[in-house]
C-alpha distance (Angstrom), angle and dihedral (degrees) to the residues before:
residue distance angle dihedral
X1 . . .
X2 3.74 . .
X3 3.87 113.7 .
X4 3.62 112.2 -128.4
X5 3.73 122.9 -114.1
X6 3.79 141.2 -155.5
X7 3.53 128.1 -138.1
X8 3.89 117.4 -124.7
X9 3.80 123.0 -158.6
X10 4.00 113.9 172.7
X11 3.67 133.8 168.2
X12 3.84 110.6 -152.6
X13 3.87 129.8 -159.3
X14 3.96 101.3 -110.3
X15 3.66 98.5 -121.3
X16 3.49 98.1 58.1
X17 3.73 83.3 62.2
X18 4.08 96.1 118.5
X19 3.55 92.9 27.9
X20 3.83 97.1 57.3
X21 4.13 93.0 41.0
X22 3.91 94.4 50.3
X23 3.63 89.7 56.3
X24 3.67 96.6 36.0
X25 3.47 86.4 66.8
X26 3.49 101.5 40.1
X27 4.05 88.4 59.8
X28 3.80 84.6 55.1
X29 3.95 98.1 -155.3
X30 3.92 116.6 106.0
X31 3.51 122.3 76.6
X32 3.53 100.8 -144.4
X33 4.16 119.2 -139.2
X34 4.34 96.4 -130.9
X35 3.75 115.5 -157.1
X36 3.67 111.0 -117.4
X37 3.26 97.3 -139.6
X38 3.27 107.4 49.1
X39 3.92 124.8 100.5
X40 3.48 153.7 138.5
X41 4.00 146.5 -173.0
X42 2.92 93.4 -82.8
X43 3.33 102.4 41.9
X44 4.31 84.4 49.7
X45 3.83 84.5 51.5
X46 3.77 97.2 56.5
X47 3.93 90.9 42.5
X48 3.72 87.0 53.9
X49 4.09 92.8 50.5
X50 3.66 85.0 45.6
X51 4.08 99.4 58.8
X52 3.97 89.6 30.5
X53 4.18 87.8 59.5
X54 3.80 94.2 33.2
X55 3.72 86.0 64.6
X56 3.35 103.4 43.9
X57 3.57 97.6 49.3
X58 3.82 91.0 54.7
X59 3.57 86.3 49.8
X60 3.77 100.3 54.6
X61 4.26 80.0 32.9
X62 3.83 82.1 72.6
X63 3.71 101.5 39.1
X64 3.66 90.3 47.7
X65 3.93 89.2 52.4
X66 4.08 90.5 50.4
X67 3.54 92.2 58.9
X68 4.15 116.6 96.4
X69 3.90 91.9 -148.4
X70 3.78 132.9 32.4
X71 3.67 119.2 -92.7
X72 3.81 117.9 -140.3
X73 3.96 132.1 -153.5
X74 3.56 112.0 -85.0
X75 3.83 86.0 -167.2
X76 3.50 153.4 1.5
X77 4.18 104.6 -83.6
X78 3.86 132.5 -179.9
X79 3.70 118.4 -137.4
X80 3.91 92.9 -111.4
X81 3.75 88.9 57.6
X82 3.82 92.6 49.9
X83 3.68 97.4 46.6
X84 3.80 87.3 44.9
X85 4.09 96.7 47.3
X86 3.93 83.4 52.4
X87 3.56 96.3 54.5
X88 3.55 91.6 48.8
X89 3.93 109.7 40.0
X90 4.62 81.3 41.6
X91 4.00 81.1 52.9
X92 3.75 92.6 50.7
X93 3.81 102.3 38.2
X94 4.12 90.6 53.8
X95 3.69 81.6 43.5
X96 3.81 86.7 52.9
X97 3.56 100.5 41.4
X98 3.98 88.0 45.9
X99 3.56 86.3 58.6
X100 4.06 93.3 47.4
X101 3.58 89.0 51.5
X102 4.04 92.6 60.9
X103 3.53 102.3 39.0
X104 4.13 88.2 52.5
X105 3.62 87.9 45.6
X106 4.06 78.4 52.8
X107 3.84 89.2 49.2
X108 3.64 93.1 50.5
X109 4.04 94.8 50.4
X110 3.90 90.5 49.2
X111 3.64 100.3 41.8
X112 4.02 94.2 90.0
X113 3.84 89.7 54.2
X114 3.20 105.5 58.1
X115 3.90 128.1 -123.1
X116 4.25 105.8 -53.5
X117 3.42 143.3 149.0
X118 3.96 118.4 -94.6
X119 4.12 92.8 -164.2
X120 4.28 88.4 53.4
X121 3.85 82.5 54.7
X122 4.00 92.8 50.6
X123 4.13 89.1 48.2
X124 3.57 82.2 51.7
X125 3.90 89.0 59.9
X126 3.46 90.0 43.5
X127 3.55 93.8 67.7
X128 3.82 98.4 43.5
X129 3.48 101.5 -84.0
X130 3.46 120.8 107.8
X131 3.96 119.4 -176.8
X132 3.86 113.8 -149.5
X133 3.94 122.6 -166.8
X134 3.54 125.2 -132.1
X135 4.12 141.5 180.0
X136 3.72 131.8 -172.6
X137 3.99 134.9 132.0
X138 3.77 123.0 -69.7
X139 3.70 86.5 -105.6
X140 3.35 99.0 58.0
X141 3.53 91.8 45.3
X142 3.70 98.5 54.6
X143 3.91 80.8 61.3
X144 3.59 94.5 68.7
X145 3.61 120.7 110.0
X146 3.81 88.8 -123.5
X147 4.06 96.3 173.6
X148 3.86 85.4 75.4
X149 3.77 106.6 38.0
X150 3.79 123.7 68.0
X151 3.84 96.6 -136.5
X152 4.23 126.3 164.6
X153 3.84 116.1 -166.2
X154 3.45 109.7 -140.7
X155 3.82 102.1 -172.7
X156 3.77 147.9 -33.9
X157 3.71 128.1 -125.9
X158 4.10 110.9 -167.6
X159 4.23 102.9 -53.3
X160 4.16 89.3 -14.3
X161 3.38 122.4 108.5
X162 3.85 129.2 -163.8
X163 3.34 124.6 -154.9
X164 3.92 142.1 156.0
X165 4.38 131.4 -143.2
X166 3.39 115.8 -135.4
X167 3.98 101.6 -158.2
X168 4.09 132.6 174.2
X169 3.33 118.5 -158.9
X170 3.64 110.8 -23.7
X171 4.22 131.3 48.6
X172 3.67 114.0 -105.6
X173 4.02 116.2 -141.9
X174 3.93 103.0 -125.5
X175 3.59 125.0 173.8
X176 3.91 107.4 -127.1
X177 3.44 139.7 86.2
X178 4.13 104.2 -86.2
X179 4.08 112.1 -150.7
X180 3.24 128.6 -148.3
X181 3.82 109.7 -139.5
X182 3.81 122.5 -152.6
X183 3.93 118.4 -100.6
X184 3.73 95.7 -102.3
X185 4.02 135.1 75.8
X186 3.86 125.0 -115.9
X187 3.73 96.9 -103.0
X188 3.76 100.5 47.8
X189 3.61 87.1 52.1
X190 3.42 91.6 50.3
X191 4.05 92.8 55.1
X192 3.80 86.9 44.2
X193 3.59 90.4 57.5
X194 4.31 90.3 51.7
X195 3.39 85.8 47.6
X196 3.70 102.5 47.6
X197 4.09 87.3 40.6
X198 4.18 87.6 51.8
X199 3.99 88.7 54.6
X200 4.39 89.6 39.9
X201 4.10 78.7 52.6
X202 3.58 95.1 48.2
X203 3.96 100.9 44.0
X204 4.21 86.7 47.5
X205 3.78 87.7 56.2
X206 3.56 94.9 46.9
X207 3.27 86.9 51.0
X208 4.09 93.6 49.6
X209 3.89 81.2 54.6
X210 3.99 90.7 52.7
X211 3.76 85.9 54.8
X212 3.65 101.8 66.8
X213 4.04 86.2 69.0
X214 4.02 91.8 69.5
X215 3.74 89.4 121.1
X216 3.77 89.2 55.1
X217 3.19 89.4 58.2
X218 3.64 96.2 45.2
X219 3.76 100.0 54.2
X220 3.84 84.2 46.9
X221 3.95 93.1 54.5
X222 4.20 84.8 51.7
X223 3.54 84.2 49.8
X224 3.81 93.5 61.9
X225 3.67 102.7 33.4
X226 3.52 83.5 56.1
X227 3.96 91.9 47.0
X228 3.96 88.4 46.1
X229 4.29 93.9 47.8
X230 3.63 85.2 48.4
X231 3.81 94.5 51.5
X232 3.99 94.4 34.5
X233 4.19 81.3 53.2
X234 3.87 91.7 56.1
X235 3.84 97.2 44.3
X236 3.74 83.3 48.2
X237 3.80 92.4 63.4
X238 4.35 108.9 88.2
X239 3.08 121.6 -145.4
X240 4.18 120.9 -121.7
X241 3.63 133.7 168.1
X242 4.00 98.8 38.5
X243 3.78 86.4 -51.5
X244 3.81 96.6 -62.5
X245 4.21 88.1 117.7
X246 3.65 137.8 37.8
X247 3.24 133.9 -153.7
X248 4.13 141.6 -147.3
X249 3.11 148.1 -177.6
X250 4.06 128.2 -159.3
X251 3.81 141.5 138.9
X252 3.78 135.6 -110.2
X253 3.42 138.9 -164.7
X254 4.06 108.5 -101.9
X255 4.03 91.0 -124.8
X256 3.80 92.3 53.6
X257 4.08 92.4 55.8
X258 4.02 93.8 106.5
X259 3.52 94.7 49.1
X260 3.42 100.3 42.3
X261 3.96 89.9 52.8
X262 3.62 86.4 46.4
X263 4.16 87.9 60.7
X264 3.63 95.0 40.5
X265 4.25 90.7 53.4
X266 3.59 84.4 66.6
X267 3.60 92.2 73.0
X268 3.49 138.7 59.4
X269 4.13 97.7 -105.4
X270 3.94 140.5 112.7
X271 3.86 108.4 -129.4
X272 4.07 133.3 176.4
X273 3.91 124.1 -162.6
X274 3.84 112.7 -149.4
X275 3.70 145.8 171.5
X276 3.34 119.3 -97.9
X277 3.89 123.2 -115.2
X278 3.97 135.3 -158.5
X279 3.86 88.6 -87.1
X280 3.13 95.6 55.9
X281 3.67 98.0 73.0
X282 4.20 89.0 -161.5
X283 3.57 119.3 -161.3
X284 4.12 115.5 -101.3
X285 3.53 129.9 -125.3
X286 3.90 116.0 -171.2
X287 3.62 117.4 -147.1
X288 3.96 113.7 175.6
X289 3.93 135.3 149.9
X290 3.74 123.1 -76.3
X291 3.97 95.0 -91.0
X292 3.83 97.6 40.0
X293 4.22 94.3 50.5
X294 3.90 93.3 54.6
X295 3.76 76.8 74.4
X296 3.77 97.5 54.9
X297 3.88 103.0 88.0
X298 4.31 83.5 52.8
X299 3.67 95.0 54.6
X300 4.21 87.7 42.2
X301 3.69 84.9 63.2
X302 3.80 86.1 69.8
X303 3.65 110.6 31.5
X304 4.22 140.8 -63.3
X305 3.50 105.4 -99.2
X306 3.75 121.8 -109.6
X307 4.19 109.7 -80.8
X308 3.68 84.5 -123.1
X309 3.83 94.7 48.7
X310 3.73 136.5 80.6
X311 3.40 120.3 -83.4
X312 3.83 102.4 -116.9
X313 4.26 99.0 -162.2
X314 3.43 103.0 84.3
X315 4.02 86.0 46.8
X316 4.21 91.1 40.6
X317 4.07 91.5 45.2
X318 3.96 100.3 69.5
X319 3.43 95.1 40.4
X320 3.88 104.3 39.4
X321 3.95 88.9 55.6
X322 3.92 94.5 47.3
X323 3.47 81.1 48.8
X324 3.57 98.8 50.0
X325 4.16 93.3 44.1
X326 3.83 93.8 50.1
X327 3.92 89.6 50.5
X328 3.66 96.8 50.0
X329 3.79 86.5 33.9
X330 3.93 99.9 176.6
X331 3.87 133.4 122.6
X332 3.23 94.6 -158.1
X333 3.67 95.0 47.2
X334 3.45 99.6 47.7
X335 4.09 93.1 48.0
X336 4.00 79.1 56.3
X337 4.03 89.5 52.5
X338 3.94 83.4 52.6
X339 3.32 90.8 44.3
X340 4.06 98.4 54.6
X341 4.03 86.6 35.5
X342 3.78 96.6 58.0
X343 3.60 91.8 41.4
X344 4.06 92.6 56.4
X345 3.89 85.1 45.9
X346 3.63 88.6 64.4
X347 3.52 104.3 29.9
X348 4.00 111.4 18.7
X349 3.92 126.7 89.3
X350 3.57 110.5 -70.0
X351 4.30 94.7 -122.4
X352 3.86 81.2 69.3
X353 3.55 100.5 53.5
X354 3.77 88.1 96.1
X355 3.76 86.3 62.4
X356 3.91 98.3 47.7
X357 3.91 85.2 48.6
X358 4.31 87.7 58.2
X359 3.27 81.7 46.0
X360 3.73 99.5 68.0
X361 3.56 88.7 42.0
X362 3.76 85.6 60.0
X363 3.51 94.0 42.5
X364 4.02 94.0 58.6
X365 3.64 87.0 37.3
X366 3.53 87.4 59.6
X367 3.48 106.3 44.8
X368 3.70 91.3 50.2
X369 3.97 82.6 49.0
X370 3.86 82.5 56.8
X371 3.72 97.4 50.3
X372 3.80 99.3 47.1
X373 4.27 87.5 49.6
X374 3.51 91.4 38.0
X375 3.83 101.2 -125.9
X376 4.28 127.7 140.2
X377 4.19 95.7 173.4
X378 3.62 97.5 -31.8
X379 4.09 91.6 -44.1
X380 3.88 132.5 114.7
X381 3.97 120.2 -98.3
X382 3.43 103.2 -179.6
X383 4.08 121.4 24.8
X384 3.12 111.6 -111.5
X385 4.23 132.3 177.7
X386 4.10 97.4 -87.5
X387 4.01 84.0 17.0
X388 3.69 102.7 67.1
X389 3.68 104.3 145.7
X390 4.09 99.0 73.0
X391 3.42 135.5 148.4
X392 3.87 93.3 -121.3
X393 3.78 104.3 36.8
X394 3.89 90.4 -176.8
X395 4.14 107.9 87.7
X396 3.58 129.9 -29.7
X397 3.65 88.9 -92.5
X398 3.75 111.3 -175.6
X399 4.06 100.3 -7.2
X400 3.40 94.8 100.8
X401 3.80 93.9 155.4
X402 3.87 101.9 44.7
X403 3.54 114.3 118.7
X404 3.63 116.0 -94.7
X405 3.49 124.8 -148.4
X406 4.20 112.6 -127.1
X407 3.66 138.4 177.1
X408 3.92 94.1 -96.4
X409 3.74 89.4 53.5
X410 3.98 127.4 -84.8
X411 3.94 118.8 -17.1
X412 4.13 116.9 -155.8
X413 3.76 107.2 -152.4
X414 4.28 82.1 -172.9
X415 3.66 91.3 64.9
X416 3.99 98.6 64.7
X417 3.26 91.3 31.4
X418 3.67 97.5 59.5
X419 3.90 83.1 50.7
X420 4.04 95.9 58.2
X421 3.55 88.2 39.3
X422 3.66 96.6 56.1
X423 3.83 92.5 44.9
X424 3.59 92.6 57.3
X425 3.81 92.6 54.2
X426 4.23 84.3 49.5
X427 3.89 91.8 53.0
X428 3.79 87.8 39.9
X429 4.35 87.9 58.7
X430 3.80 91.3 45.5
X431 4.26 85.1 50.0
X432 3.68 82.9 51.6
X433 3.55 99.7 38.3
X434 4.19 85.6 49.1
X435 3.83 93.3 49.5
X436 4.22 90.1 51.3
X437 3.76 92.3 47.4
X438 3.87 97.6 49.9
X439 3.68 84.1 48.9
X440 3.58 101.2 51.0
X441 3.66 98.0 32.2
X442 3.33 116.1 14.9
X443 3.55 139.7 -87.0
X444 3.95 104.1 -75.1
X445 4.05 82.3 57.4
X446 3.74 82.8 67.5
X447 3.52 93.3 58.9
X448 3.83 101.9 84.1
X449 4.09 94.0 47.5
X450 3.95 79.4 56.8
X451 3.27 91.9 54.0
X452 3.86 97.2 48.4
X453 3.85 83.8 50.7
X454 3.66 95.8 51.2
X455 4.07 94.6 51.2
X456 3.83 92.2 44.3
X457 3.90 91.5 56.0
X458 3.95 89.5 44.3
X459 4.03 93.3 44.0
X460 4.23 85.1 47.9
X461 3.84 86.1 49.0
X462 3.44 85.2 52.6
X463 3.80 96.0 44.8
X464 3.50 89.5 60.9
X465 3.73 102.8 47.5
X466 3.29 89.5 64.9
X467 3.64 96.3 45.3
X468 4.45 95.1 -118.3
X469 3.75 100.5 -159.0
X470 3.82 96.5 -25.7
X471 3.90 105.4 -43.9
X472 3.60 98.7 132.0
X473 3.91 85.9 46.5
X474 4.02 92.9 58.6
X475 3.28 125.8 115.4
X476 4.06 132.0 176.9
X477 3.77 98.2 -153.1
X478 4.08 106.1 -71.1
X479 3.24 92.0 -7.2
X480 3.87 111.0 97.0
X481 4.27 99.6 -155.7
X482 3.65 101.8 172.2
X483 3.73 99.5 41.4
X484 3.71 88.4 48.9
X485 3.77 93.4 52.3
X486 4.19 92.3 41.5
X487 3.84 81.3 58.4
X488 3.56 98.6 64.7
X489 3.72 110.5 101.6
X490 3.82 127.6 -91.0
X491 3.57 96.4 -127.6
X492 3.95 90.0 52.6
X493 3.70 84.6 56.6
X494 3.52 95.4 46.2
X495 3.30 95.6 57.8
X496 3.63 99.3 49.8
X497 3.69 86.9 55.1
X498 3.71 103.1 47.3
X499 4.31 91.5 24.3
X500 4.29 82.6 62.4
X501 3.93 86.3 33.7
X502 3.85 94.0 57.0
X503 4.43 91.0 41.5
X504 3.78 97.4 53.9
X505 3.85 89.9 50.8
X506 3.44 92.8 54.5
X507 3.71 105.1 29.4
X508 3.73 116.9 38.3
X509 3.47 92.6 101.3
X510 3.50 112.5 26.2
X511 3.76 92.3 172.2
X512 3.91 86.1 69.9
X513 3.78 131.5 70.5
X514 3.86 117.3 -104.7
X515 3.91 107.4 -94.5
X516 3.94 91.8 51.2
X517 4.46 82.1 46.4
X518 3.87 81.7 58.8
X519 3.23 98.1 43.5
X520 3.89 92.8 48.5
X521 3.37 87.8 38.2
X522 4.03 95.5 68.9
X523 4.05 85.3 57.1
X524 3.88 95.3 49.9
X525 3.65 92.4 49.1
X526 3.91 88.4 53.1
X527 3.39 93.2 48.2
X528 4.10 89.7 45.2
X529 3.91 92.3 54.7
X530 3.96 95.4 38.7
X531 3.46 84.4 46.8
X532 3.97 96.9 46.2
X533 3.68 99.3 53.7
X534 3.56 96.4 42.4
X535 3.98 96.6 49.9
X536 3.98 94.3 36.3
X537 3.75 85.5 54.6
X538 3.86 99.3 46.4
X539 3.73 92.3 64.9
X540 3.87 91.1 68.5
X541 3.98 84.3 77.9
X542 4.14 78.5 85.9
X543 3.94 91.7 63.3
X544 3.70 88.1 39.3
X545 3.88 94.5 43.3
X546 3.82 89.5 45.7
X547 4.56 97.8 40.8
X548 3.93 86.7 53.7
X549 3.83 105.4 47.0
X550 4.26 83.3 51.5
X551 3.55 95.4 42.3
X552 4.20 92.5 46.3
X553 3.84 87.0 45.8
X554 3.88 96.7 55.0
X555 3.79 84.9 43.0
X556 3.52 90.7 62.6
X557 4.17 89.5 49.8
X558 3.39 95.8 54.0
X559 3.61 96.8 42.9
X560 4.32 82.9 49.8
X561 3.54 90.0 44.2
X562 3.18 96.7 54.3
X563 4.03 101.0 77.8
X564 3.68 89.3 57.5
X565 3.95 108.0 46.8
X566 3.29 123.6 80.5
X567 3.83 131.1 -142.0
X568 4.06 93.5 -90.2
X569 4.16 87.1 54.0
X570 4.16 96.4 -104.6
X571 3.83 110.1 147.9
X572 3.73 99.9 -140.4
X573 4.18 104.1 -163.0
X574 3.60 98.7 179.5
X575 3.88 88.4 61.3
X576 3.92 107.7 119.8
X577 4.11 84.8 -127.0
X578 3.52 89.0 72.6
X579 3.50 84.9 95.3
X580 3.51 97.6 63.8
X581 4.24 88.3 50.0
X582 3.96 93.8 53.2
X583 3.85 86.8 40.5
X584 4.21 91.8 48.5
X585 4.26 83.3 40.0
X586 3.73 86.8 58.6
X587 3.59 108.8 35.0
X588 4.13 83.4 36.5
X589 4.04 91.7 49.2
X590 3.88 94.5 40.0
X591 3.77 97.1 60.5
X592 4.44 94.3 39.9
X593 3.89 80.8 53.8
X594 3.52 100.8 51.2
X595 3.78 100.7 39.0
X596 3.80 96.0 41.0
X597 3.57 86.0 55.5
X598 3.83 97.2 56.4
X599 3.97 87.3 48.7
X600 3.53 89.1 45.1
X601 3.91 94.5 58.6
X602 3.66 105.1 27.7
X603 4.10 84.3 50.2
X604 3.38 94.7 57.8
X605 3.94 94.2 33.6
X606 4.12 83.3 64.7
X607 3.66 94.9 43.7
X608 3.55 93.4 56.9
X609 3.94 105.1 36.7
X610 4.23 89.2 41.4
X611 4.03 111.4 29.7
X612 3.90 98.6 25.0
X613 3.63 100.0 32.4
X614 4.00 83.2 49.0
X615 4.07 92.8 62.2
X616 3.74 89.8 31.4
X617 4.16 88.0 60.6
X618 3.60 91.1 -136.6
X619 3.89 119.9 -170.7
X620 3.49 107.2 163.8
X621 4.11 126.6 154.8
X622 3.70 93.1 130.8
X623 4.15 117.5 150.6
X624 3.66 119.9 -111.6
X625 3.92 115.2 -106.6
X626 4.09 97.3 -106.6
X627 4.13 106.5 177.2
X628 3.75 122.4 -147.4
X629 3.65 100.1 -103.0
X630 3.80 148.6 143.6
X631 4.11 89.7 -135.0
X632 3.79 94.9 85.1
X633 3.40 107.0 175.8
């Protein structure tokens, strides 16, 4: 949910100025509105510091992560020295690596002449004779009228030939590309290369070193952001009545109102608390249950919602994690998610513990994915008909959405499935959508979101009737789904059709009079049954998702297998080549994991920020609630 705020306007004596902001932020409560356009130099200092630290902390971030072992301080180290040491020994190892760069291009260009001196050459010139170095193919160079040039061939490399003039006096014309080489030989740009790698070496250590003073450099960029809020606060304050006041605007939560006032009576001000209204645009704050705020950081990738919306996590959680477990659809992938999860609780930093904690919910998730498609790394778990070779050859037990092999060829319970299931999270964004218009507007703005809702339970009705890719053949276990919704009466269905039909027309924009409604209307229902089709349909990228990570995994088996069993169908396990299968099972296993688990998040991620944030009418683009406070975290 999204924690309610107050409004605070104040009007402050002017020289309590640095009083009141010192313990302003000490209290560490009000989220204080800035003026954008307000600055200063010191202000432009501070921002500078900022971005200058910002980077090299992610730098040495990244070099601290590369290393295999911890590195510790070797001394004591100011930020100023850090950030300077970077900048330097970062100058000097692109200088470095510059240099490498050139003197292997120089390596590369003398190779096919051998090792030689370049100041024997220049005597050479000295006395009239000037050696000139050419390459061109052996064809070409058959062509040349040798009997009056003085050529040398000094190597061949595949079809190339390379070859040198000696001339006196006067340029020959030869038909070949001529090269000029650098003035160096082969072996002293060899050493120059060790020697220019040694000093690379040496500048990355020193730079490993650097690393281990991240925190300094963390505490420092606190430091600053907290020297920047502070300065951003007092440029925020206008001036009014010839300067002798200031004014300021911020935001509080609603449950710290008393104690807030309480603070500001110990100054000599005027202040008002207030509600907050659609102009306001007021910053968000999201406060939801333990479960529901491991979701948080995935619905920040999007957008906060709109202070006057609904809070979409707790809606997004359960059906972003079914999602994600019936996409990756393993047991034995999503005990491995557990697994990893359980060991970065334990052993990971503790600002990702939020993470690990997903995690596990996408590690049950998973597994119970797993069960319901029948799937432990690509292999059977319960036998099946077209799925014979289980682990539990009595009953299908809990795979209730494996596919099942029929007389009329292969029938995928996941597919229709997918389809009701993403139809119920549609209706449930219209519900939503419904409940946030009567709020905001009033209840007969809720009437077209009803009517929506009404026409996408009669149009699934429908669907099912006539059996749309299998939904009157579904099934959850005993519990017959699409027979029990084909049995609901025609006229019921009817009338959810033309009952929602009949509302949008002449509600869907109730601030208009009726013959521009109907009028509008005809474009809202387009958009409704464009819209309807192409959402409904989008959500069988589960069953898809879900079908291919099985299939790819009991690809992999049988292609492991495969070294092992013989042409009768024995597995023979002591075989020698059973290194090959568990080396093909890992490789094979590794990879399915790690790409089915981008599909099975980004998937989702789209279904939830384009279909259901679609019905749900989701604006968003509100600011986070940041307080004025030392505790930067």
């Amino acid at each position: 949910m999204i924690q309610p705020v107050k409004k605070l306007s104040l009007l402050l004596y002017h020289k309590e100025k640095e009083r009141f902001l010192n313990k302003l932020q000490g209290l560490g409560v009000v989220h204080i509105v800035e003026n954008p356009d307000a600055t200063s130099a010191t202000l432009q200092s501070i921002q500078s510091k900022l971005k200058n630290s910002e980077r090299v902390s992610k730098a040495l971030s990244l070099i601290a992560k590369s290393s295999p072992e911890p590195v510790s301080k070797a001394d004591a180290k100011s930020a100023e020295q850090i950030l300077k040491e970077y900048d330097e020994l970062d100058s000097r190892k692109e200088s470095l690596a510059a240099q490498l760069q050139a003197q292997k291009k120089n390596i590369a260009l003398l190779r096919p002449w051998g090792d030689f001196a370049p100041e024997q050459v220049a005597r050479l010139s000295q006395v009239g004779i000037t050696l000139r170095f050419f390459e061109t193919t052996e064809k070409k160079f058959n062509t040349l009228p040798r009997e009056k040039l003085t050529l040398e061939v000094i190597s061949h490399h595949g079809s190339t030939v390379y070859f040198v003039s000696l001339e006196r006096n006067e340029r020959a014309e030869i038909a070949a590309d001529e090269v000029t080489l650098p003035t160096t030989s082969l072996s002293a740009a060899h050493k120059e290369v060790e020697r220019l790698e040694s000093q690379k070496a040496a500048a990355e250590h020193e730079l490993l070193q650097l690393s281990a003073y991240c925190d300094v450099l963390d505490e420092y960029l606190a430091d600053q952001q907290v020297g920047r809020d502070y300065e951003a606060a007092g440029l925020s304050m206008e001036n009014g009545a010839e300067g002798r006041v200031l004014s300021l605007t911020g935001w509080i939560p609603e449950n710290l109102q008393n104690k807030v006032a309480a603070f500001l009576d110990t100054f000599p001000a005027w202040y008002s608390f207030t509600d907050a209204t659609p102009d306001d645009n007021a910053p968000v704050k999201l406060k939801n249950n333990k479960f529901a705020c491991l979701f948080e950081p995935i619905i920040n990738i999007y957008s906060l919602p709109d202070y006057f919306e609904l809070d979409p996590t707790p809606f997004v959680a359960p059906f972003f994690a079914f999602f994600f477990g019936i996409c990756l659809g393993d047991l034995g992938y999503g005990l491995l998610l557990l697994i990893i999860s359980a060991i970065g609780l334990v052993k990971g930093p503790a600002k990702l513990k939020i993470f690990m904690y997903l995690g596990l919910v996408l590690g049950v998730t998973t597994s119970i994915g797993g069960l319901l498609l029948n799937t432990f790394f690509g292999h059977a778990i319960f036998a099946v008909p077209g799925m014979e070779n289980g682990y539990f050859p009595n009953g299908p037990g809990a795979a209730l959405l494996t596919p099942v092999a029929t007389d009329t060829g292969t029938y995928f319970p996941a597919m229709p499935f997918s389809l009701y299931i993403g139809l119920l999270q549609m209706m449930f964004g219209v519900i939503l959508k419904m409940i946030n218009r009567v709020r905001n507007q009033g209840p007969v703005y809720g009437i077209q979101p009803l009517a929506t809702l009404l026409m996408i339970a009669g149009i699934g009705i429908l669907m099912t009737k006539i059996d749309f890719i299998d939904l009157r053949k579904f099934s959850f276990g005993i519990v017959q789904v699409g027979e029990s919704i084909a049995s609901i009466p025609d006229s019921v269905m009817q009338a959810l059709i033309f009952g929602g039909l009949g509302l949008l027309l002449l509600f869907n924009n109730p601030q208009k009079i009726i013959p521009v409604r109907l009028g509008l209307g005809l474009w809202e229902l387009y958009n409704f049954a464009q819209g309807l089709m192409g959402d409904s349909l989008s959500y069988l990228r589960l069953f898809a998702l879900g079908l291919a990570g099985g299939l790819l995994g009991a690809a992999f088996n049988q292609i492991a297998f495969m070294f092992v069993t013989s042409e009768t169908g024995d597995v023979s396990y002591g075989s020698p080549l059973i290194v090959f299968t568990i080396l093909i099972l890992i490789f094979g296993h590794a990879l399915n994991f790690a790409l089915a688990s981008l599909g099975a998040f980004v998937h989702p991620l789209r279904l939830t920020f384009v279909e259901f944030y679609n019905n749900l009418e989701f604006n968003g683009g509100a600011k986070p609630f940041r307080p004025f406070t030392r505790e930067i975290k």
